[in-house]
Every structure is written in C-alpha cells, then in structure tokens.
mmCIF file of the C-alpha atoms, coordinates in Angstrom:
data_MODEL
# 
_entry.id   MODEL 
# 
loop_
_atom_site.group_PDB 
_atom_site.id 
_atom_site.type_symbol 
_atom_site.label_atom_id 
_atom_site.label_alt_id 
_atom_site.label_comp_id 
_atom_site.label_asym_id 
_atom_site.label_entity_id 
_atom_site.label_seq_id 
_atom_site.pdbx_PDB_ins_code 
_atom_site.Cartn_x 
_atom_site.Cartn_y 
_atom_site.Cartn_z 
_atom_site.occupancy 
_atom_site.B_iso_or_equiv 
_atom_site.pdbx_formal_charge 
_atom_site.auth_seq_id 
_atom_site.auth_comp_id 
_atom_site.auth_asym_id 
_atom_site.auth_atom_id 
_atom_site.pdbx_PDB_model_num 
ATOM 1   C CA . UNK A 1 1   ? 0.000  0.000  0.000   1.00 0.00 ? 1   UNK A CA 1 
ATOM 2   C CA . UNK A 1 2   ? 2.693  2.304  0.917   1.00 0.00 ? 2   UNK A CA 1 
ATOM 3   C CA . UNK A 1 3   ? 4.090  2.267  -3.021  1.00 0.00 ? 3   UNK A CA 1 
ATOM 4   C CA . UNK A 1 4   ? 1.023  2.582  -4.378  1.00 0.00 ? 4   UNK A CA 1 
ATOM 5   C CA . UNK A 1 5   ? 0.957  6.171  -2.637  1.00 0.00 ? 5   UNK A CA 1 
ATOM 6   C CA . UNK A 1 6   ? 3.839  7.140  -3.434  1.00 0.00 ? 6   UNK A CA 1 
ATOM 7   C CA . UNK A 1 7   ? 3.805  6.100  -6.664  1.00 0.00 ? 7   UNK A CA 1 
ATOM 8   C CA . UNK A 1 8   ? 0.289  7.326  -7.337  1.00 0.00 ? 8   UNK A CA 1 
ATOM 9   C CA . UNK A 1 9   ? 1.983  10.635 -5.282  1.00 0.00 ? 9   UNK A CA 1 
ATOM 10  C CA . UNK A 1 10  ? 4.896  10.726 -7.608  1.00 0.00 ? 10  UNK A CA 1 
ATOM 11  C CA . UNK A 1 11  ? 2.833  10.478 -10.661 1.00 0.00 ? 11  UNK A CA 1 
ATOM 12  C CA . UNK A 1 12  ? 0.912  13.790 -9.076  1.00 0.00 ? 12  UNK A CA 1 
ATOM 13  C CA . UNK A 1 13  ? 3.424  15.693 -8.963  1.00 0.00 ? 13  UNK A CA 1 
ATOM 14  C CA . UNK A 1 14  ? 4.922  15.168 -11.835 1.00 0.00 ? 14  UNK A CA 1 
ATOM 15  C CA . UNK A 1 15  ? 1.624  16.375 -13.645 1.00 0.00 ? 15  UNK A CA 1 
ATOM 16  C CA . UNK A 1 16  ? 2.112  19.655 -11.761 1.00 0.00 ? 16  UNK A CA 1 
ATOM 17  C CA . UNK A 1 17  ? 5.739  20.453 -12.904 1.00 0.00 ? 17  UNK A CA 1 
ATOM 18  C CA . UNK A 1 18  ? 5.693  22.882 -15.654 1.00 0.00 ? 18  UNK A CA 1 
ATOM 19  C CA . UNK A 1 19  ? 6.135  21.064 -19.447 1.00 0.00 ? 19  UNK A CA 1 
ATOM 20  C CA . UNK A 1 20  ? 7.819  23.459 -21.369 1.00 0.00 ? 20  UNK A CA 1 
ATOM 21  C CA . UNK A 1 21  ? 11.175 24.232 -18.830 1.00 0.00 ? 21  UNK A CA 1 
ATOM 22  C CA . UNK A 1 22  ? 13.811 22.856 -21.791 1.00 0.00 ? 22  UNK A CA 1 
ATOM 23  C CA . UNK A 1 23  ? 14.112 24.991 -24.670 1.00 0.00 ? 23  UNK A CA 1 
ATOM 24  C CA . UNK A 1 24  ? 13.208 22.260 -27.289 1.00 0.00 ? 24  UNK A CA 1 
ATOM 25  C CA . UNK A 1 25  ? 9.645  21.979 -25.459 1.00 0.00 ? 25  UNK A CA 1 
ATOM 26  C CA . UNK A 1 26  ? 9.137  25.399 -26.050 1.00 0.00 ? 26  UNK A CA 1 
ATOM 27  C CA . UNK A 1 27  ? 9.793  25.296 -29.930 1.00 0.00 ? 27  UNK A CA 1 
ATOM 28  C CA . UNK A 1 28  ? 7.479  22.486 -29.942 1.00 0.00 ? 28  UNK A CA 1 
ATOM 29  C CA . UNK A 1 29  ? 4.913  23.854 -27.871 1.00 0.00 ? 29  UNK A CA 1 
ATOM 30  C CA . UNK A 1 30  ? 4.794  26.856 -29.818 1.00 0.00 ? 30  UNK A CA 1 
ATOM 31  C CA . UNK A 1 31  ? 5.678  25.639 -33.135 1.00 0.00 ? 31  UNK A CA 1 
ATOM 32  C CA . UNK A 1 32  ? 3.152  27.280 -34.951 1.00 0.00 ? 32  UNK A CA 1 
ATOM 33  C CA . UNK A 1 33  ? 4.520  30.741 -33.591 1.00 0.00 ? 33  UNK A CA 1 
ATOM 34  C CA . UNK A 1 34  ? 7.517  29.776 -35.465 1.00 0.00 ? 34  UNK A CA 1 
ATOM 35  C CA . UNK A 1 35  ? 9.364  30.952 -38.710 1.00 0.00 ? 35  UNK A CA 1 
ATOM 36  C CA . UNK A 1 36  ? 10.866 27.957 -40.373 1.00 0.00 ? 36  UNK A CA 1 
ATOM 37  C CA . UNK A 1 37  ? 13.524 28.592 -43.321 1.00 0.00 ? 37  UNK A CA 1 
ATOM 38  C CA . UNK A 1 38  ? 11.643 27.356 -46.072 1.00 0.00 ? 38  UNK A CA 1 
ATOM 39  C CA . UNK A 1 39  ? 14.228 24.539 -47.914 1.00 0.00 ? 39  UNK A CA 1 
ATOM 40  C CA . UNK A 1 40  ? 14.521 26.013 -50.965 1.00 0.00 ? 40  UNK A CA 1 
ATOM 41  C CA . UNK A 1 41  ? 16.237 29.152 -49.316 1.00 0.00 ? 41  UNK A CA 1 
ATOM 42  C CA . UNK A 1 42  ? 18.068 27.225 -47.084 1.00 0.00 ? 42  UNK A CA 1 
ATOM 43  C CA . UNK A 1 43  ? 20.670 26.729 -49.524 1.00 0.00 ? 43  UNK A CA 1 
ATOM 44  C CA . UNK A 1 44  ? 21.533 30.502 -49.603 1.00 0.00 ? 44  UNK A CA 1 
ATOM 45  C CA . UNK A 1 45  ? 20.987 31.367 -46.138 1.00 0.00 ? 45  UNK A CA 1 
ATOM 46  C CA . UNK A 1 46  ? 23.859 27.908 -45.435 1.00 0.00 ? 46  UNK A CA 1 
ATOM 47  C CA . UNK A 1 47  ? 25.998 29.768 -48.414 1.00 0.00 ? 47  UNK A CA 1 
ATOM 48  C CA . UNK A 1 48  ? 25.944 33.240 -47.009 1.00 0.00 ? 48  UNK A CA 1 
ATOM 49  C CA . UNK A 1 49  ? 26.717 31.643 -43.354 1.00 0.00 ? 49  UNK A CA 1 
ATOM 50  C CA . UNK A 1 50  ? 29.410 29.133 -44.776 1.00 0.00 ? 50  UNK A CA 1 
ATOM 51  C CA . UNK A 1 51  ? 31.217 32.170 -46.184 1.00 0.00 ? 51  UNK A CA 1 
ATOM 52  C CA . UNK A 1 52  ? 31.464 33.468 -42.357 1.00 0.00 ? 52  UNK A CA 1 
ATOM 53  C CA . UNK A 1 53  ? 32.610 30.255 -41.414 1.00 0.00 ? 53  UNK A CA 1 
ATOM 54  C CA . UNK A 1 54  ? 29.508 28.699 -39.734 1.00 0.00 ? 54  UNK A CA 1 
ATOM 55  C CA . UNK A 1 55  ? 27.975 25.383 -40.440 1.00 0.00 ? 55  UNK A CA 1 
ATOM 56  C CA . UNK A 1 56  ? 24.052 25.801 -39.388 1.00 0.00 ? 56  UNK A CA 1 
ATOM 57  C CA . UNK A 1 57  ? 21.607 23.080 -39.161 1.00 0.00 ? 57  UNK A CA 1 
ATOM 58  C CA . UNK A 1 58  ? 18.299 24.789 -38.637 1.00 0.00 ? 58  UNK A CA 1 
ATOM 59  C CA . UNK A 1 59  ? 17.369 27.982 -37.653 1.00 0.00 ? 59  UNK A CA 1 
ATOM 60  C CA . UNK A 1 60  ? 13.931 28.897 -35.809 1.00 0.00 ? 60  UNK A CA 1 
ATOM 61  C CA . UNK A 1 61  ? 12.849 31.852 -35.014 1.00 0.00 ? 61  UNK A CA 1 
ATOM 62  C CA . UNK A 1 62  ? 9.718  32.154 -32.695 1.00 0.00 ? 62  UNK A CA 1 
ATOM 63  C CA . UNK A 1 63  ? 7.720  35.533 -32.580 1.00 0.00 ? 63  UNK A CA 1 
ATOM 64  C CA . UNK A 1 64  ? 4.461  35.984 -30.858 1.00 0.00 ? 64  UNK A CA 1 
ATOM 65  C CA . UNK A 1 65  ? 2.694  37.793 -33.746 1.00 0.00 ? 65  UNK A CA 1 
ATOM 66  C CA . UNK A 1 66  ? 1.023  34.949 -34.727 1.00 0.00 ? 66  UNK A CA 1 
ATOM 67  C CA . UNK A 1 67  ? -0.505 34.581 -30.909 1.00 0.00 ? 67  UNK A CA 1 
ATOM 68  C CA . UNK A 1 68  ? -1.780 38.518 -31.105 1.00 0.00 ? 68  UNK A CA 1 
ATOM 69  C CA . UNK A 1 69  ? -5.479 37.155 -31.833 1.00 0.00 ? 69  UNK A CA 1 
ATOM 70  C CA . UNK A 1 70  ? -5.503 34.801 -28.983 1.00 0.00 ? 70  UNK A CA 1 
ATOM 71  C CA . UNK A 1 71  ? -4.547 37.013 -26.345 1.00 0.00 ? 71  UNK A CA 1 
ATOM 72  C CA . UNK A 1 72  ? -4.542 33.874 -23.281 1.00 0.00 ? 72  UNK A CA 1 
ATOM 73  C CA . UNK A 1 73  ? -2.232 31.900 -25.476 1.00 0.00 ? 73  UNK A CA 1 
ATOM 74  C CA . UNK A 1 74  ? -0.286 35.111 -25.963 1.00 0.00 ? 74  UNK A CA 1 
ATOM 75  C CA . UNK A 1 75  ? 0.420  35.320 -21.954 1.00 0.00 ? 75  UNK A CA 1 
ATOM 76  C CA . UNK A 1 76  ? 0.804  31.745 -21.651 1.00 0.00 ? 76  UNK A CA 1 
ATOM 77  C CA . UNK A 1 77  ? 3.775  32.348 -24.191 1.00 0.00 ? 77  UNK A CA 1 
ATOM 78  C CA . UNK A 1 78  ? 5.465  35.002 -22.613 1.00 0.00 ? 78  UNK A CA 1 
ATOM 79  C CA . UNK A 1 79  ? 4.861  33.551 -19.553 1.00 0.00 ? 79  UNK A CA 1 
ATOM 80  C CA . UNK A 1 80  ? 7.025  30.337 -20.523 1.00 0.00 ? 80  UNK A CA 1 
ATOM 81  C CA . UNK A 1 81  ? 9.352  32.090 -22.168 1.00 0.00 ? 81  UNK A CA 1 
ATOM 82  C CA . UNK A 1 82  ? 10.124 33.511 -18.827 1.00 0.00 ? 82  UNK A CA 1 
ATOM 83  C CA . UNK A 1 83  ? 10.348 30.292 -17.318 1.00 0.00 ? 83  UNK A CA 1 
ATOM 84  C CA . UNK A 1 84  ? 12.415 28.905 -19.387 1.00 0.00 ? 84  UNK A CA 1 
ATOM 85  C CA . UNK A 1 85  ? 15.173 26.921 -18.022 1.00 0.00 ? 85  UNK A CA 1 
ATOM 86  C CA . UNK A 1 86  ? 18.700 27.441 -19.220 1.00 0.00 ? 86  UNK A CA 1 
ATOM 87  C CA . UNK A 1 87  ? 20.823 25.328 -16.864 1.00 0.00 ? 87  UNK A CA 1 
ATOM 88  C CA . UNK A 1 88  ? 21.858 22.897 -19.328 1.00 0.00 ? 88  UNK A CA 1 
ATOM 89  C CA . UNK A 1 89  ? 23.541 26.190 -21.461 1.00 0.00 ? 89  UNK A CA 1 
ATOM 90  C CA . UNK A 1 90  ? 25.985 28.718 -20.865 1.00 0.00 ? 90  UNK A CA 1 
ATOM 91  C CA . UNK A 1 91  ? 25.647 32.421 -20.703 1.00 0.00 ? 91  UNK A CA 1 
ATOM 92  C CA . UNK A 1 92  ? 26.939 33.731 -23.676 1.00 0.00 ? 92  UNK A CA 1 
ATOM 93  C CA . UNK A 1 93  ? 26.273 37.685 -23.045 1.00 0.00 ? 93  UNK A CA 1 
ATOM 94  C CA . UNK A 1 94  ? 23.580 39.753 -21.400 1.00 0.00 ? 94  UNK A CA 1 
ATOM 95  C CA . UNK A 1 95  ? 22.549 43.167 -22.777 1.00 0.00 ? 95  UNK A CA 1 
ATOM 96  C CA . UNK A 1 96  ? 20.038 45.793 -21.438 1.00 0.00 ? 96  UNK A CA 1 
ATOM 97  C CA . UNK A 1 97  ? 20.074 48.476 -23.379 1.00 0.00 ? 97  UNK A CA 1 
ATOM 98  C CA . UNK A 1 98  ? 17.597 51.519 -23.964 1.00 0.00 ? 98  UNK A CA 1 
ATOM 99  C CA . UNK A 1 99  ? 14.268 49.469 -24.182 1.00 0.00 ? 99  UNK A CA 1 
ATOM 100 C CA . UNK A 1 100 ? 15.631 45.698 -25.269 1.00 0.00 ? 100 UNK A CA 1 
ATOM 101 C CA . UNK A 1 101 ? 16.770 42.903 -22.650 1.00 0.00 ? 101 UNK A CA 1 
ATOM 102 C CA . UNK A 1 102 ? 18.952 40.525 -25.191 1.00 0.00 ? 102 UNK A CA 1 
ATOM 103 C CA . UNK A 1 103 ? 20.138 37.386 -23.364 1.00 0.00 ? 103 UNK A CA 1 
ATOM 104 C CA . UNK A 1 104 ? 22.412 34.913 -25.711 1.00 0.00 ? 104 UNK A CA 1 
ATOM 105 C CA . UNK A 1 105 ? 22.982 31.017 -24.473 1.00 0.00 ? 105 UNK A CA 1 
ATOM 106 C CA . UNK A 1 106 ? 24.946 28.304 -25.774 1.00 0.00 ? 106 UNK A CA 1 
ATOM 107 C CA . UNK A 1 107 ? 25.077 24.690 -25.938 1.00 0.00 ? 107 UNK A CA 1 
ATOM 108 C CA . UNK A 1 108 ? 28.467 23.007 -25.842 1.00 0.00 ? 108 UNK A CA 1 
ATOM 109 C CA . UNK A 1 109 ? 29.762 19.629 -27.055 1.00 0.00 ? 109 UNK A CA 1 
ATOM 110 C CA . UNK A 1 110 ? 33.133 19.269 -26.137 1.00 0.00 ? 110 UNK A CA 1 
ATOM 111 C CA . UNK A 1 111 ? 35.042 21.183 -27.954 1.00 0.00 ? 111 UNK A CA 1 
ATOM 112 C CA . UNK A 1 112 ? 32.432 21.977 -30.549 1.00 0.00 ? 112 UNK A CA 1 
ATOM 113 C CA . UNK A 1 113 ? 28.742 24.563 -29.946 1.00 0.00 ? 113 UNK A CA 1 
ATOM 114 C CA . UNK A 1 114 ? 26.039 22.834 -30.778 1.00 0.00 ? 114 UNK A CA 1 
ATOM 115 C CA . UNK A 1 115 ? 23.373 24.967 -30.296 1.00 0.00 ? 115 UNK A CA 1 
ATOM 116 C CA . UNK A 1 116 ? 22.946 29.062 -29.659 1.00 0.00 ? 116 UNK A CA 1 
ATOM 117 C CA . UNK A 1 117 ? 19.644 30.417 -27.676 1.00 0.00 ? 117 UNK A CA 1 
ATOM 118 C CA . UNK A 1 118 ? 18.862 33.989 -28.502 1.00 0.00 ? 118 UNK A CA 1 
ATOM 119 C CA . UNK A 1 119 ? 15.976 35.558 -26.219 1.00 0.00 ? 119 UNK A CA 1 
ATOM 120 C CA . UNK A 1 120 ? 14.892 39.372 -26.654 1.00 0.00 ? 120 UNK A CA 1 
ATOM 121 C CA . UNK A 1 121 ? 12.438 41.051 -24.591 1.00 0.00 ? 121 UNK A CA 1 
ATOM 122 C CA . UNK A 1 122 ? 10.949 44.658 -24.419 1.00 0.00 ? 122 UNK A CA 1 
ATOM 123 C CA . UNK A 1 123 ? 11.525 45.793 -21.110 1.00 0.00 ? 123 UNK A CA 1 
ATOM 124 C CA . UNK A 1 124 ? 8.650  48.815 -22.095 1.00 0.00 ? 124 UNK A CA 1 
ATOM 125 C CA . UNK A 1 125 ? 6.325  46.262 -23.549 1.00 0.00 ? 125 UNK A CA 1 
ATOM 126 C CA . UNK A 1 126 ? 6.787  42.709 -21.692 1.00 0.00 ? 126 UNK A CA 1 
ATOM 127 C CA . UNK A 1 127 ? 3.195  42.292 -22.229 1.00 0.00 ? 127 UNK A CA 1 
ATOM 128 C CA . UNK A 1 128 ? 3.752  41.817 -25.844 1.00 0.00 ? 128 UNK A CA 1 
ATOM 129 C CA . UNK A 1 129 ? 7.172  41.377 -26.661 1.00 0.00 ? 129 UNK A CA 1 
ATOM 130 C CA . UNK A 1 130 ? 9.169  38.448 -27.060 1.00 0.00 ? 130 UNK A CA 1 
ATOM 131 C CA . UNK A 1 131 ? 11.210 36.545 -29.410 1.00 0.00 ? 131 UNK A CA 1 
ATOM 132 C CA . UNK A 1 132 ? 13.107 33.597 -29.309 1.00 0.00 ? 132 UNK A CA 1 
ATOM 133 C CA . UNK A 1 133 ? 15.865 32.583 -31.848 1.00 0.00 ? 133 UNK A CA 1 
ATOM 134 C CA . UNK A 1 134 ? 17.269 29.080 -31.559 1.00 0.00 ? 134 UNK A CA 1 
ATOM 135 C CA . UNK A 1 135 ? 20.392 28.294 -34.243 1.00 0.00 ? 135 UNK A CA 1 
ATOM 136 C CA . UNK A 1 136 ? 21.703 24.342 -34.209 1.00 0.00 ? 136 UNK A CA 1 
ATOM 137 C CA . UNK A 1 137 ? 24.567 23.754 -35.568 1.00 0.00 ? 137 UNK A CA 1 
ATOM 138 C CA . UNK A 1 138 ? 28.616 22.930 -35.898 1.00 0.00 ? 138 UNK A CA 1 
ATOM 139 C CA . UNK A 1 139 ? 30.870 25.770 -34.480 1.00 0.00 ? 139 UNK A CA 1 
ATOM 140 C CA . UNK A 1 140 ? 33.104 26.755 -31.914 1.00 0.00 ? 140 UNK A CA 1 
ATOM 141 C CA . UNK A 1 141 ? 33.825 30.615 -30.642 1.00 0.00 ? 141 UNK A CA 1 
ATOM 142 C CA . UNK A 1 142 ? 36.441 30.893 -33.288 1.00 0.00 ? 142 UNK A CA 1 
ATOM 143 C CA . UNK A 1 143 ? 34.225 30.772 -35.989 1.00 0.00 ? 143 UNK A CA 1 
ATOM 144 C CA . UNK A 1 144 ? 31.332 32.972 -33.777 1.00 0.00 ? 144 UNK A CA 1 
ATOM 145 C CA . UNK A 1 145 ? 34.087 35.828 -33.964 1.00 0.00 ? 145 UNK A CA 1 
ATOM 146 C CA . UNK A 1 146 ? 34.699 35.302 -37.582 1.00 0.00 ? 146 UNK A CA 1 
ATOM 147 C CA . UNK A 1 147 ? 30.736 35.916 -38.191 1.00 0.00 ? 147 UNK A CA 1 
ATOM 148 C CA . UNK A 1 148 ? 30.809 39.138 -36.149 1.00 0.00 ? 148 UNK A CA 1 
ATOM 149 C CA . UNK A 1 149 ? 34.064 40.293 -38.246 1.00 0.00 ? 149 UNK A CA 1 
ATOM 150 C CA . UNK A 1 150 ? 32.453 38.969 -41.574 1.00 0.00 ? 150 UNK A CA 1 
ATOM 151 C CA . UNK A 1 151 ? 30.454 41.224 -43.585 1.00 0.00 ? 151 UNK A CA 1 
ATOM 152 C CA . UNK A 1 152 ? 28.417 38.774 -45.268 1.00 0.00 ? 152 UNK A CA 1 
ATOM 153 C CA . UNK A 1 153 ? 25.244 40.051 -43.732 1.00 0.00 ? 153 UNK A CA 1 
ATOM 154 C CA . UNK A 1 154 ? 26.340 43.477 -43.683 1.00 0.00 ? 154 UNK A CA 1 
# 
C-alpha cells in the first residue's frame, strides 16, 4: 500500500511540474509561432553563413505575432518564455540596453557549440514582446568571432 501512494503521489506531482522548462519543449509547444527557413532558401541562407565560417543546421525563429489574436495563449507564451530553463547552457552575453533585454545562451559539445539560444524582450512592452531565436549547428567561438568580423550580412 505504501508504493502505491507514493507512486500514485509521484505520478501527481509530476503532472504539476511545468512542461515546457527545456528549450526544445518550447519550440514544440509553440511551433506554430515559429518561422521555419523554407528549404529552398536554405541553400543561400547555409551559403551566405558558410562564407562566415559557420555550419548551421536549422534555424527557428519564434515571434508571438502569430498569438496577437488569442490574447490567453499570448500570456501563456510570454509567460514560458520567462520560465524557461537554461541550466543545461551557458551564458553567452547579457545586454540591457535603452528598451531591449537581449540574453544569448549556448550549448556546448566538447570542444564543438552545438546549439545558440537567442531571447529578446521589451523591457517597455513585456506584455507583448518576445522573441526567441534558436540556431543548431557545428561551431566553436572561433568561428562565432569570424561571423561578427564577416560582412556577409552586412
């Protein structure tokens, strides 16, 4: 009797955690907030990014313009991005400047970044504002410093 409670106690409150703490959970959750590369442009975008030395998988960009309409799930998304939990990443950078909180995470392999989180929030507008940018990948700092110096996107 005493593991049934505390399984059927366990099972409780893992229904209460929060589901969308990693940052792959989020994309998923809020996929269709998301801007996928469409593949035929993916080419140029992995041309343009191969000249600065980086060798990207995917890119996804989540906005909550889509959510404007539904303003609950529009909360619920700024809410979790928030909450997000970043302890399996590194702080890249933290920036606060005028009206823009910019945080930048990274994902390391050994020797070799596997993934880069970008989060930007309005610190006027919080109640509307906030984007997540998630870029998987190859590349190591060497080659992050050759994109800043490269004016490919310039």
């Amino acid at each position: 009797m005493k593991h049934f409670i505390l399984i059927l106690a366990c099972l409780c409150a893992m229904s209460c955690s929060r589901q969308t703490t990693g940052i792959d959970a989020f994309v998923n959750q809020y996929d269709q907030a998301s801007v996928r590369m469409p593949g035929i442009l993916m080419p140029l975008v992995k041309k343009k990014l191969h000249k600065a030395g980086i060798n990207v998988r995917s890119i996804k960009v989540l906005t909550p313009e889509k959510l404007q309409n539904d303003s609950a799930l529009l909360k619920r998304y700024l809410a979790d991005l928030e909450m997000l939990d970043f302890k399996d990443y590194s702080k890249m950078v933290e920036v606060k400047e005028d009206d823009e909180h910019i945080r930048v995470f990274f994902k390391k392999d050994k020797e070799v970044i596997r993934q880069i989180v970008v989060v930007i929030r309005s610190t006027e507008d919080s109640e509307e504002d906030g984007i997540l940018v998630l870029l998987k990948g190859e590349f190591n700092i060497k080659d992050i410093h050759k994109i800043i110096k490269h004016d490919a996107f310039k």
